[in-house]
ZADOMAR-124929 format. One line per 8 residues: for each residue x, y, z of C-alpha. Coordinates in steps of 0.02 Angstrom, whole numbers, padded with zeros to 5 digits, always signed. Layout:
BEGIN
X Y Z ~ ...
This chain:
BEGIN
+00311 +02821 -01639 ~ +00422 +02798 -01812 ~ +00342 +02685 -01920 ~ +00515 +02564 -01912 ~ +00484 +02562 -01709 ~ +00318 +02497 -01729 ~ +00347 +02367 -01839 ~ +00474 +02289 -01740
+00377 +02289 -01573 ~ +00222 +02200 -01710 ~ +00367 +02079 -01757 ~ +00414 +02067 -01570 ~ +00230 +02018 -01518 ~ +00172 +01905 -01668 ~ +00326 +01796 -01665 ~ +00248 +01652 -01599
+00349 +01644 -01440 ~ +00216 +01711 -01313 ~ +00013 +01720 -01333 ~ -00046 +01899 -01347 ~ -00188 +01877 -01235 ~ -00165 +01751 -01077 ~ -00303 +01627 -01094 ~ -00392 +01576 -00918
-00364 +01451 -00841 ~ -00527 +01311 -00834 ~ -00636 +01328 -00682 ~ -00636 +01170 -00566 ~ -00807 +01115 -00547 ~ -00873 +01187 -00391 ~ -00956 +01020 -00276 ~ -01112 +01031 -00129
-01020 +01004 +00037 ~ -01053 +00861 +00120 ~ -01178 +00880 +00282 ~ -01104 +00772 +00393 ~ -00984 +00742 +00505 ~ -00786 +00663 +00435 ~ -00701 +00520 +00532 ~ -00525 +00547 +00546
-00420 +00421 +00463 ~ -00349 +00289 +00586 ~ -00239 +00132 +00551 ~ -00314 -00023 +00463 ~ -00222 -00129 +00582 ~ -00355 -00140 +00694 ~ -00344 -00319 +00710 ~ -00185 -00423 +00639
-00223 -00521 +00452 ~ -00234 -00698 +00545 ~ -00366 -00647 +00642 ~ -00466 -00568 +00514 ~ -00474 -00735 +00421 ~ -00500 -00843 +00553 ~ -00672 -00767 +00519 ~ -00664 -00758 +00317
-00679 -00584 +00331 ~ -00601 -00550 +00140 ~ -00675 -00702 +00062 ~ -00845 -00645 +00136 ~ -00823 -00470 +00062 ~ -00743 -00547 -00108 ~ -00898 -00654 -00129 ~ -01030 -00537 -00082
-00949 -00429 -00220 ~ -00928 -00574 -00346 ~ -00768 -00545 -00387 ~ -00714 -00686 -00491 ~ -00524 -00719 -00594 ~ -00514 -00595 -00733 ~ -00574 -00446 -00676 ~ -00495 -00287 -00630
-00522 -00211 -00459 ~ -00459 -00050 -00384 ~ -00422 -00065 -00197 ~ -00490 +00107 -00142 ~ -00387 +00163 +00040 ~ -00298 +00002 +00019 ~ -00179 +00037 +00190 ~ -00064 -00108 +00239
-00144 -00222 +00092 ~ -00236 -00348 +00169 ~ -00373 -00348 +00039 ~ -00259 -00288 -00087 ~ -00166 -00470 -00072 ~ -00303 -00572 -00074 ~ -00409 -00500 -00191 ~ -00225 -00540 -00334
-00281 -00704 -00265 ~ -00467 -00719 -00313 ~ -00429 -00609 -00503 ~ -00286 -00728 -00528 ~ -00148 -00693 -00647 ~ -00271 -00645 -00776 ~ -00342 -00507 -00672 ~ -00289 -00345 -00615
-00287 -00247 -00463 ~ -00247 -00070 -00412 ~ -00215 -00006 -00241 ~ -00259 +00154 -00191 ~ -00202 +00249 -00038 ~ -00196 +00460 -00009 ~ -00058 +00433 +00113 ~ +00117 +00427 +00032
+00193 +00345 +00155 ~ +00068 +00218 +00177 ~ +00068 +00193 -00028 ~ +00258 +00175 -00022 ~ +00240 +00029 +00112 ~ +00115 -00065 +00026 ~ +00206 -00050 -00143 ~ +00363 -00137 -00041
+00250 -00266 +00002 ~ +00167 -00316 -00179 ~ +00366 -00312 -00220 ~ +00435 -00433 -00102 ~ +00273 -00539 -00103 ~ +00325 -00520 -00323 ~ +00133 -00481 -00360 ~ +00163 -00442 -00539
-00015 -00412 -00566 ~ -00054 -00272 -00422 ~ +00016 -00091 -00462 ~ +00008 +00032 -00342 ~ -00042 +00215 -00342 ~ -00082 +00392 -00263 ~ -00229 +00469 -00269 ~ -00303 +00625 -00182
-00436 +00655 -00027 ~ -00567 +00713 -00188 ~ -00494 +00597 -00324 ~ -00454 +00413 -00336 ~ -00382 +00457 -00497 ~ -00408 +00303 -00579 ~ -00414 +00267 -00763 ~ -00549 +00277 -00849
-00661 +00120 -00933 ~ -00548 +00005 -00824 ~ -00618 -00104 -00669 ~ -00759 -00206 -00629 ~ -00758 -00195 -00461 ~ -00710 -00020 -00364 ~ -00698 -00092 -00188 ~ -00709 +00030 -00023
-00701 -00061 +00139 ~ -00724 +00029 +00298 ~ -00658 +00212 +00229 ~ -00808 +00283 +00156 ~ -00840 +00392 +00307 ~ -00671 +00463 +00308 ~ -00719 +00549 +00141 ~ -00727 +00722 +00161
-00799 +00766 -00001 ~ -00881 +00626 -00052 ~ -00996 +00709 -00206 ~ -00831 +00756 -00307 ~ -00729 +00595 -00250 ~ -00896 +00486 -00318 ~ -00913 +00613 -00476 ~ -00710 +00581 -00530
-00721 +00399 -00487 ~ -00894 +00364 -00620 ~ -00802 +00368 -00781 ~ -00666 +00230 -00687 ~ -00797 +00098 -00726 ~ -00832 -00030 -00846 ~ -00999 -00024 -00898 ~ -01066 -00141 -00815
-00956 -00134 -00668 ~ -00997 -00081 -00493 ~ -00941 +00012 -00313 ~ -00935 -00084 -00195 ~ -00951 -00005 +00014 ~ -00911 -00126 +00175 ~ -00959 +00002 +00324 ~ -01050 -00008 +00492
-01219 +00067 +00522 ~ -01173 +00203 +00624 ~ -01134 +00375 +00622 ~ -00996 +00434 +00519 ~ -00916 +00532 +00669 ~ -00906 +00354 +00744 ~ -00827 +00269 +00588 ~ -00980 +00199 +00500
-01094 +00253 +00377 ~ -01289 +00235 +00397 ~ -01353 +00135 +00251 ~ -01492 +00275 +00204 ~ -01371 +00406 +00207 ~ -01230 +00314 +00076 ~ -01378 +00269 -00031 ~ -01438 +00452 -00054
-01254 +00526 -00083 ~ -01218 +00395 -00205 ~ -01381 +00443 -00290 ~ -01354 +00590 -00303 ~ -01209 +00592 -00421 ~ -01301 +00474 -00537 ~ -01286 +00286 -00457 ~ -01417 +00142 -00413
-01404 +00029 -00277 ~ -01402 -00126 -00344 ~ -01399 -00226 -00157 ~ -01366 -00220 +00025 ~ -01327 -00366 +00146 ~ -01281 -00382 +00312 ~ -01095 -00424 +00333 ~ -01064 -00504 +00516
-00888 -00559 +00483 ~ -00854 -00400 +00426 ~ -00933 -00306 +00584 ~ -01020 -00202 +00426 ~ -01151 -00211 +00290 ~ -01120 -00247 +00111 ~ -01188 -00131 -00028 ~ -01177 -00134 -00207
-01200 +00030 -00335 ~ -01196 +00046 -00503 ~ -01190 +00201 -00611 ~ -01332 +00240 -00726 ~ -01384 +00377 -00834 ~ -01300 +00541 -00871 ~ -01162 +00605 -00739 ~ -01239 +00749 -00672
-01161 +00927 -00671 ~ -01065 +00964 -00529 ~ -01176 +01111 -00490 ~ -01344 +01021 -00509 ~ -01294 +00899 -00360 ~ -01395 +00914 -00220 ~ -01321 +00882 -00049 ~ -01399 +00731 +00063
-01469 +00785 +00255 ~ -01392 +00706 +00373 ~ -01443 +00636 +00585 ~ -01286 +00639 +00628
């Protein structure tokens, strides 16, 4: 090869236009699958909004949260919006909440809803079966009402949704005490998966109007590595 040849194929390669060596691309943390059955996801309109507060089922859920004006609250598998709506109406117009669906279709309805009912303070958004994506250092409440058992992988959706909270903030589950195949979520089962990517439980009450329990978690320490989670056994 002339010497002329080979500097133009050194001029050809070090202009700056392409990398000599492709870099790799970064590894997505690799999560413990979940041992346990998944409930499909079903419609939240199980029973029509009039009904469910003829028995205070939001305000029950609201104050067993303490959710109080001013704070910002995601709305995790928000659906049609009925706690979306009422929780803008506890925060008041100095809080914040997001509402998060994995359903496009079912994001695109609600976000026609907080339009016409002119919610300035409620934004809508996507997120994905593993991810809430939320932002992070933003809410004070992460609410999750009767759709924790339709999480398929709940160690990497609870990993990506820790740095989402304020520190002091807290998760927040509504589910029934059964098994997860039946659309519930026993109580000692929840507590060890949330435990095991680094929260506490801070408290668990029974929730009648809310055909569910209550139960509280906050994160604390270190977020674990994905690879040093340990998967919870489950009954069933």
């Amino acid at each position: 090869m002339s010497g002329l040849l080979l500097s133009a194929l050194l001029a050809v390669a070090c202009d700056g236009s392409k990398p000599l060596l492709k870099q790799p691309e970064p590894r997505a943390p690799v999560f413990p699958v979940a041992d346990r059955p998944v409930a499909s996801i079903v419609s939240s309109r199980w029973s029509t909004e009039e009904a469910r507060d003829r028995v205070r089922e939001a305000e029950r859920v609201m104050d067993g949260a303490d959710i109080r004006p001013g704070m910002t609250v995601a709305d995790i598998g928000a659906g049609e919006g009925y706690y979306t709506i009422r929780l803008a109406s506890r925060v008041g117009p100095q809080g914040r909440v997001l509402a998060e669906d994995i359903v496009a279709e079912v994001r695109d309805a609600l976000a026609e809803r907080v339009a016409r009912e002119r919610l300035g303070t409620v934004s809508v958004k996507l997120g994905e079966p593993d991810d809430p994506k939320l932002p992070a250092a933003s809410f004070d409440r992460v609410l999750m009402v009767h759709m924790y058992h339709e999480i398929a992988q709940p160690y990497a959706f609870l990993w990506r949704l820790r740095p989402a909270l304020k520190p002091d903030g807290l998760v927040v589950v509504v589910d029934a005490d059964r098994p997860t195949q039946n659309h519930g979520t026993p109580p000692a089962l929840l507590k060890c998966e949330f435990a095991a990517v680094g929260y506490s439980q801070v408290a668990r009450r029974e929730m009648p109007g809310a055909g569910a329990y209550l139960a509280t978690f906050r994160a604390t320490g270190a977020r674990p590595e994905p690879k040093a989670i340990r998967a919870c056994r489950s009954n069933g």
